[in-house]
C-alpha positions as CSV (number, residue, x, y, z in Angstrom):
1,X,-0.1,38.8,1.0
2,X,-2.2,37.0,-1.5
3,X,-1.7,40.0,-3.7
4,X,1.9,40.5,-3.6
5,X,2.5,37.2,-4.3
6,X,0.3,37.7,-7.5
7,X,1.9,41.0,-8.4
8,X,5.5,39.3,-8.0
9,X,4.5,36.0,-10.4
10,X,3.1,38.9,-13.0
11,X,5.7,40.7,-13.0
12,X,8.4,37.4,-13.0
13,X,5.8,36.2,-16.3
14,X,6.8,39.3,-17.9
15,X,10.4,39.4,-16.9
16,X,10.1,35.7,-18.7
17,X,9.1,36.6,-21.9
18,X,11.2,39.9,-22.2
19,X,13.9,37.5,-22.2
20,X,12.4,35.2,-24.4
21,X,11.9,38.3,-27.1
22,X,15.1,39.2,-26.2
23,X,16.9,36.2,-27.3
24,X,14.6,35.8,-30.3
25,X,15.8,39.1,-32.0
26,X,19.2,38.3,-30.9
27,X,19.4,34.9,-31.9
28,X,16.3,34.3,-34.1
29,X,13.0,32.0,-33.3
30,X,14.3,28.7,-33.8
31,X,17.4,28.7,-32.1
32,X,15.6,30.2,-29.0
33,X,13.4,27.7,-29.0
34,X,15.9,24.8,-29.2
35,X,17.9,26.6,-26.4
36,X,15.0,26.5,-24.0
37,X,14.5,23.0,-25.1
38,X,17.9,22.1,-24.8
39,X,18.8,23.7,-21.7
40,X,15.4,21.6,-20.1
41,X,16.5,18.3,-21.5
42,X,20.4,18.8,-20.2
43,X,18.8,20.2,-17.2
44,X,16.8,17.5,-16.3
45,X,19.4,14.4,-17.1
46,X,21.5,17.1,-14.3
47,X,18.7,17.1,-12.4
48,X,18.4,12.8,-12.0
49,X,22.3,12.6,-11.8
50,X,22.5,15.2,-9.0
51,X,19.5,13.4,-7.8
52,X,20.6,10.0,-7.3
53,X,24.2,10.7,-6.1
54,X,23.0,13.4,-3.4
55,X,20.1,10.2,-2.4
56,X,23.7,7.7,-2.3
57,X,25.5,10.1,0.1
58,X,22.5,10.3,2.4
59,X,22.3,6.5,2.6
60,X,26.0,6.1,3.6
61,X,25.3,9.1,6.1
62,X,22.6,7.2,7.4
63,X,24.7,4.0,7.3
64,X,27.1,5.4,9.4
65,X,24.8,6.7,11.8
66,X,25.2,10.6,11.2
67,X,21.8,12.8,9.9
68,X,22.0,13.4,6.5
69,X,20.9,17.2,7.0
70,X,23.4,18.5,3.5
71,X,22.1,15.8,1.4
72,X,18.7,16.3,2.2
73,X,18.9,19.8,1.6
74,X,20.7,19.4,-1.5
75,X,17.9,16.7,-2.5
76,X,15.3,19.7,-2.1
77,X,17.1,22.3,-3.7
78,X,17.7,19.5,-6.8
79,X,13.8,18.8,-6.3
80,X,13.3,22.6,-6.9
81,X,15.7,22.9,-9.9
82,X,14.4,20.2,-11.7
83,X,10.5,22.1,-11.2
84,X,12.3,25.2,-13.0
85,X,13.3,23.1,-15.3
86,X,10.8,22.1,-16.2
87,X,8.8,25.1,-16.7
88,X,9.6,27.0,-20.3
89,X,11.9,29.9,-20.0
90,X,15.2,31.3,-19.8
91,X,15.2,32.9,-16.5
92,X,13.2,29.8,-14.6
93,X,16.4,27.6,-17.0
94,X,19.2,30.0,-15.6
95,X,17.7,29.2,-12.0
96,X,17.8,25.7,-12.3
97,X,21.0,25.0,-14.0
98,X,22.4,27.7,-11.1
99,X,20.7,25.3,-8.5
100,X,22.2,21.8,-10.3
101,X,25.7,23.9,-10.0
102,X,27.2,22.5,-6.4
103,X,28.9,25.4,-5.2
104,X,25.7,27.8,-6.0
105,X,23.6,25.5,-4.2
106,X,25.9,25.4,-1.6
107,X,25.5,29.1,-1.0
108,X,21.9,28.7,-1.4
109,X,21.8,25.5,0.8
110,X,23.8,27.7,4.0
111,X,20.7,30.4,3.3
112,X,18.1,27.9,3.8
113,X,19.4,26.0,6.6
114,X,19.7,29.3,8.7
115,X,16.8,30.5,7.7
116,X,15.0,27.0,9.3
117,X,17.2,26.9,12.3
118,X,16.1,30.7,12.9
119,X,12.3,30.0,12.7
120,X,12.4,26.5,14.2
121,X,13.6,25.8,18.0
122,X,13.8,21.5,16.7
123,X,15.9,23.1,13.4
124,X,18.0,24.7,16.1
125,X,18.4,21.6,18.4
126,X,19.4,19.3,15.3
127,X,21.8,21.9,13.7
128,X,23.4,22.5,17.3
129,X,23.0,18.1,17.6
130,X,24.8,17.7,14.4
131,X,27.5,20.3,14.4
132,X,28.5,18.7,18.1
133,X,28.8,14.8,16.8
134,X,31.3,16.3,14.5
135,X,33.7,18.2,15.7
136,X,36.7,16.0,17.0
137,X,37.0,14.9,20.4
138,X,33.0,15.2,20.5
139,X,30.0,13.0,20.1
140,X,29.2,9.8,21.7
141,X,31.9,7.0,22.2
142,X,31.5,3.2,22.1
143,X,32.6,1.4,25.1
144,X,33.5,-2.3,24.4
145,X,31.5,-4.1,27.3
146,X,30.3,-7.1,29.5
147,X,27.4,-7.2,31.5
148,X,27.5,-9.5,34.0
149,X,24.1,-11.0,35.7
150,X,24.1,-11.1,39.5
151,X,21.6,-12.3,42.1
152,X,21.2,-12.3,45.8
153,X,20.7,-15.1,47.6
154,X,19.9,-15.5,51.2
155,X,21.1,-18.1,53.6
C-alpha cells in the first residue's frame, strides 16, 4: 500500500511539472508564474468566503435543530481545496478552484457521503435519521402541553 501510494504522488509530481513546462512554453516564465500565484491568491479569498458562509448555514441548521450534515461536508471539501491551494501547481490549482465551484462539490460531496454511509453503520443511521426529519409529513412533532401534578391521598 505504502508503495502505491508513493508511486501515485511520483507520478502526480511529474504530471505537476509537465503542466508547469507546458504552460511555460505556451505562455512564457513569468506569466506562468503569476498565474499559479494568482490562481492561489483568488483561490484562497474563495476559499475563506466559501468558508465562512458554508460555517453560517450550519449554525442556522443547528439553530433550527436539523444536522448540518451538507455544510459540514461542504466545510471539508472547502478545507481540502484551500490545502490545494495552497500547494504550487496547476493541476493541484484546477482541483481546488473545481472544489470552491458549488455545483462540482456538490457532485463530489454526494460521492463522499455514500462512500461514508457505505463503510459506516452510524453514517448509515444518521443519513437514514436525517433524510426521515425531512421529508413532509415526517419527523417529530411538538405537542403544546400541560402537565398536571396529582397525588393520592388516603382517608
Amino acid at each position: 500500500m505504502l508503495r502505491s501510494l508513493a508511486g501515485y504522488f511520483l507520478l502526480f509530481v511529474i504530471a505537476e511539472m509537465a503542466a508547469l513546462i507546458l504552460l511555460g512554453r505556451a505562455f512564457g516564465v513569468l506569466p506562468t508564474i503569476l498565474l499559479v500565484l494568482g490562481g492561489g491568491i483568488a483561490g484562497a479569498w474563495l476559499a475563506r468566503w466559501q468558508g465562512l458562509r458554508s460555517a453560517m448555514r450550519a449554525r442556522e441548521q443547528m439553530g433550527a435543530g436539523v444536522m448540518p450534515t451538507k455544510e459540514m461536508t461542504d466545510g471539508l471539501l472547502i478545507a481540502v481545496a484551500a490545502v490545494l491551494l495552497i500547494i504550487p501547481g496547476v493541476i493541484t490549482d484546477v482541483l481546488g478552484l473545481a472544489l470552491l465551484f458549488p455545483p462540482t462539490r456538490a457532485l463530489l460531496r454526494h460521492f463522499v457521503v455514500g462512500q461514508l454511509t457505505r463503510r459506516s453503520p452510524l453514517g448509515r443511521f444518521t443519513h437514514e435519521h436525517e433524510h426521515h426529519r425531512r421529508t413532509p409529513g415526517g419527523g417529530d412533532r411538538i405537542i403544546d402541553a400541560r402537565v398536571i401534578e396529582t397525588r393520592v391521598v388516603e382517608d
